[in-house]
C-alpha positions in Angstrom: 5.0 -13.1 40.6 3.5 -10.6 42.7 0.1 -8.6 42.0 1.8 -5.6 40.7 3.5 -7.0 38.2 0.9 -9.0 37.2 -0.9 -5.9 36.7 1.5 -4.0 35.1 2.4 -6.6 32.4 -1.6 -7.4 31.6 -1.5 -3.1 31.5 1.2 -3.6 29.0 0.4 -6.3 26.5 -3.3 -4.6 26.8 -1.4 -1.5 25.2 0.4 -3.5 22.7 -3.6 -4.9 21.2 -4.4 -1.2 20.8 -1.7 -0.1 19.0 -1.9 -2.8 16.7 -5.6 -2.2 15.8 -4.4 1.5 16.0 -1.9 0.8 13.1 -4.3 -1.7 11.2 -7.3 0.4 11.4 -5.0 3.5 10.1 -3.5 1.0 7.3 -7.0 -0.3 6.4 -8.4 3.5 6.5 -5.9 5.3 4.6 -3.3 3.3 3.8 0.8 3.3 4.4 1.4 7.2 3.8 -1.0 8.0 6.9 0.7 5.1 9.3 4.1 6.9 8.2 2.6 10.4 9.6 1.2 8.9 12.7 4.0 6.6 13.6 6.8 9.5 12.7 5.2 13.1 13.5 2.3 12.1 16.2 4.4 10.0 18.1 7.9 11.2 17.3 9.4 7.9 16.3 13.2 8.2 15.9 14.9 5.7 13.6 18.3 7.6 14.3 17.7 7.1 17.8 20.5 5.2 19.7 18.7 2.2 21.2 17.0 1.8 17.5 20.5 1.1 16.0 21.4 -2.5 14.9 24.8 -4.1 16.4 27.9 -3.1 14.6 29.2 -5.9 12.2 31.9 -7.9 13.6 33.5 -9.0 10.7 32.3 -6.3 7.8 33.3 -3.0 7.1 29.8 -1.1 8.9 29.1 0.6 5.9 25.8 0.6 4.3 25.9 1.5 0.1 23.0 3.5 -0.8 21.7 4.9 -4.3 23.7 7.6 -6.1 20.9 9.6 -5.5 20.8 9.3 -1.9 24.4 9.9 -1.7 24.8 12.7 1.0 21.3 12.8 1.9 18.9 11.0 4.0 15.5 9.7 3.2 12.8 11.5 5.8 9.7 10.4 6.2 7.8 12.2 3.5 9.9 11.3 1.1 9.1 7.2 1.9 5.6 7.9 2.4 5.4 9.9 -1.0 7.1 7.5 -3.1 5.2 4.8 -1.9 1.8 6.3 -2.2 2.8 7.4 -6.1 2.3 4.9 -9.0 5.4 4.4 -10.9 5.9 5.1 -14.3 4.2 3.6 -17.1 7.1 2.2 -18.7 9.1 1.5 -14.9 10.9 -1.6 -14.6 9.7 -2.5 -11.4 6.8 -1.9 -9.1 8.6 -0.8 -6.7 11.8 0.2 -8.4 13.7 2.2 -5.9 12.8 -1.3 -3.1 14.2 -3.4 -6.0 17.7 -1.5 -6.1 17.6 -1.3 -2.4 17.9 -5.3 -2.6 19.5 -6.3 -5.7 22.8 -4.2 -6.0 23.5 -3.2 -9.7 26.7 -5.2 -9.1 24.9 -8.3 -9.3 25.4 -8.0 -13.1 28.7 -9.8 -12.9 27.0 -12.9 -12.1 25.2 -12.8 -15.7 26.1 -15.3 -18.1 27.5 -18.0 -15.0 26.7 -21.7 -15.0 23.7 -20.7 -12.7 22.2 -18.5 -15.3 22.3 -20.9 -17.5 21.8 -24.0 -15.8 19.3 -23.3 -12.9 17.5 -19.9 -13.7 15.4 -21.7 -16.3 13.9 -24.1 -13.8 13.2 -21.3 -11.5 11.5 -19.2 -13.8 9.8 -22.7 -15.0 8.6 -23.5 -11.8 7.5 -20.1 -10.7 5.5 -18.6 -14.0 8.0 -16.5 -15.0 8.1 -14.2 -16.5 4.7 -12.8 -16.0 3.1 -11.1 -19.1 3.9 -7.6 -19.4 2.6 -5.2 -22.1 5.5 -2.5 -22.8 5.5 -0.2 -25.3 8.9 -0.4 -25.8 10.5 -4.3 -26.4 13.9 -3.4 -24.7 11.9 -2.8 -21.2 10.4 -6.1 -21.5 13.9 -7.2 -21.9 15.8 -5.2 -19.4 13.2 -6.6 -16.4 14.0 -10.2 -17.6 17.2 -9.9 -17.4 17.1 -8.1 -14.0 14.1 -10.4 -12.9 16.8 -13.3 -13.4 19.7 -11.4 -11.6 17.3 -11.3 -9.0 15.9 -14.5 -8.8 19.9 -15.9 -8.5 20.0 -13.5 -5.5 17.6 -14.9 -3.9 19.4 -18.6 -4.1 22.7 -17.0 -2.8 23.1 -18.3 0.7 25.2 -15.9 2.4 28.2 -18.1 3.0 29.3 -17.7 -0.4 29.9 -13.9 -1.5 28.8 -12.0 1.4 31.7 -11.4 2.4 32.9 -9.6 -0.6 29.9 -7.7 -0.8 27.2 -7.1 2.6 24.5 -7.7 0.0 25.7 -10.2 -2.3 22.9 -12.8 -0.8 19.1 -13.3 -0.3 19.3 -11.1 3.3 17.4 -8.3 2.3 15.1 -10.0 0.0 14.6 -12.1 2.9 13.4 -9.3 5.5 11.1 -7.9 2.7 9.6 -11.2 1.8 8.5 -12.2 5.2 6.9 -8.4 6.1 4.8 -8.6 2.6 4.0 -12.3 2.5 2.4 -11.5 6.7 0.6 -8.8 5.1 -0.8 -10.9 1.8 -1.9 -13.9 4.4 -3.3 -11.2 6.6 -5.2 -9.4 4.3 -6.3 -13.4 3.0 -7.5 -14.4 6.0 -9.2 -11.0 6.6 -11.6 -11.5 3.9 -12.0 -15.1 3.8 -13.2 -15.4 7.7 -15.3 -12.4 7.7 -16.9 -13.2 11.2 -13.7 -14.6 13.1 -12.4 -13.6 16.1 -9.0 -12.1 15.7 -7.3 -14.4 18.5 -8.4 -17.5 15.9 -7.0 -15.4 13.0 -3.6 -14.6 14.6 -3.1 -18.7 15.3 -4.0 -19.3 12.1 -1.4 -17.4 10.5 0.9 -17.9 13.1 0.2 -22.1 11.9 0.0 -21.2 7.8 3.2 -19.3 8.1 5.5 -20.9 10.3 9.3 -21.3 8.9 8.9 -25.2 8.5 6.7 -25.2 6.1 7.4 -22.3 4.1 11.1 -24.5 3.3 8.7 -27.5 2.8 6.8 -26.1 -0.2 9.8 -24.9 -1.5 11.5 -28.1 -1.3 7.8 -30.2 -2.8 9.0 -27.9 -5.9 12.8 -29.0 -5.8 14.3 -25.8 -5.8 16.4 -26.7 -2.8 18.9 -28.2 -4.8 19.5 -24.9 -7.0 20.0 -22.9 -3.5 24.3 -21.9 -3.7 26.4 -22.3 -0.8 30.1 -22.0 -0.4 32.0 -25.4 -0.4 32.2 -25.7 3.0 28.9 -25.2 4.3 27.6 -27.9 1.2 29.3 -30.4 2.6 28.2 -29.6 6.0 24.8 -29.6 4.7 25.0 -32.5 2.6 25.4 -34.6 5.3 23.2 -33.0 7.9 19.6 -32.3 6.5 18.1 -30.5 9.4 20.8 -27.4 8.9 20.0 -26.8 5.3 16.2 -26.5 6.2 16.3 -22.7 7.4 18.4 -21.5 4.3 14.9 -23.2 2.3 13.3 -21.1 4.6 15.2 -18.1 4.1 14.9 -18.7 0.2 11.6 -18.8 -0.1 11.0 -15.5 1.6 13.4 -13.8 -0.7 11.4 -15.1 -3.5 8.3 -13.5 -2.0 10.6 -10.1 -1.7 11.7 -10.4 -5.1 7.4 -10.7 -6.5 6.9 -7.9 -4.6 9.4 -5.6 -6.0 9.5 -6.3 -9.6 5.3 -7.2 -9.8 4.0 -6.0 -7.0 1.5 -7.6 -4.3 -0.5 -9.6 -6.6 2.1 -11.6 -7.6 2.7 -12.8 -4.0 -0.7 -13.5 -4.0 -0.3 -15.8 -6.8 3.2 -17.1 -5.9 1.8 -18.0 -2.6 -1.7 -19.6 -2.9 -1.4 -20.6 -6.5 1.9 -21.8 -6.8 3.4 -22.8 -3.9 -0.2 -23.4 -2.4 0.0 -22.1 1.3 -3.3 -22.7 1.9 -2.9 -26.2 1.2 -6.3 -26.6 -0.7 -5.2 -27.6 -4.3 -6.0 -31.2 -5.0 -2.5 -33.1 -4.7 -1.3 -35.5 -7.8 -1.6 -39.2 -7.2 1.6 -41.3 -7.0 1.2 -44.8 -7.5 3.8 -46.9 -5.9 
């Protein structure tokens, strides 16, 4: 490699370090609404742009279903930054209720009543501390985020091999994408206040190390939620006999879980999902097994 490019790639990854403590400084300062006016009107980020377009589906109809509400319309930045800086209302569902339809199509409400409802979603919601305590003024909205909170949760165990192809978002995709953005913010933020005088190259490896995919499946296997996970017939007996190719789909699962907290409970639940129960952290005394 010659000097110049040498040069010009140390010149560029420098660039990269300030923009990040740009954006976390901003984040830390003012929170989201403020990165949203930065990122969008100072620098003029385009999210219609051509080269910020994903690749077209090969085998779906490239069609993306949006709210009633939306219909015809597209979000702008204000809008995003607005809702997300507003409370929602005292009797909403959801902490983030618009995020949670985004993710959990109101279709999923054929899938209430299967053997997976009744079989599996007990466990789950067993193993997990659900549901959390809520005090509602009225009983049926106590009700109607169970019920949802459980059509989620069986989202979030639907491996994509078995409906997506009746429906883009019948399976833990989205959940998925959400879950790993909050639960890097929620170790972030940990790690932030927990190693106050660390220097940021040591906290990066750190929660590059507490994060990576192979554990995040491991914990949720120590709970034995693997075996609730749905797959289509083919791809179970694949997996059944190959256990390194069911690991990512653990992966994958426990993510969406993470998405799910954050949407119907909001940060602190990830918080508690992910150093109380599942134990990231890896500091809670572990039970003795005699053999």
């Amino acid at each position: 490699m010659s000097t110049d490019d040498s040069t010009t790639e140390f010149i560029f990854l420098w660039q990269i370090c300030v923009l990040g403590f740009v954006w976390g400084n901003i984040y830390l300062c003012f929170g989201m609404p403020e990165v949203y006016r930065v990122l969008f009107e100072v620098f003029g980020m385009d999210p219609e742009a051509e080269d910020c377009q994903p690749k077209e589906r090969r085998q779906l109809e490239d069609v993306d279903y949006v709210s009633v509400e939306f219909e015809g319309r597209k979000l702008n930045w204000q809008d995003v930054a607005a809702y997300k800086a507003s409370l929602p209302p005292e009797d909403a569902l959801f902490a983030h209720p618009r995020l949670f339809r985004a993710c959990v199509p109101p279709g999923m409400h054929r899938f209430r009543g299967n053997i997976w409802d009744y079989d599996c979603r007990p466990q789950v919601m067993q193993a997990l501390g659900y549901p959390l305590k809520m005090t509602d003024r009225i009983p049926d909205i106590t009700e109607a985020r169970n019920i949802e909170l459980g059509l989620g949760l069986q989202l979030c165990f639907l491996h994509p091999s078995k409906y997506k192809f009746e429906h883009p978002r019948f399976c833990y995709e989205r959940l998925e994408y959400v879950g790993q953005k909050i639960q890097d913010l929620v170790m972030a933020e940990r790690l932030l206040m927990k190693h106050l005088d660390a220097p940021g190259s040591w906290l990066q490896e750190k929660h590059r190390r507490l994060l990576m995919n192979k554990f995040c499946g491991k914990y949720l296997r120590e709970k034995y939620l693997h075996r609730l996970i749905i797959y289509s017939e083919q791809v179970q007996d694949a997996y059944e006999h190959n256990r390194r190719m069911r690991n990512p789909a653990t992966t994958s699962v426990q993510q969406a879980i993470h998405g799910l907290a954050y949407t119907v409970y909001g940060k602190p639940d990830v918080r508690r999902l992910m150093f109380e129960v599942f134990d990231f952290e890896q500091i809670q005394p572990k039970a003795i097994v005699n053999v």
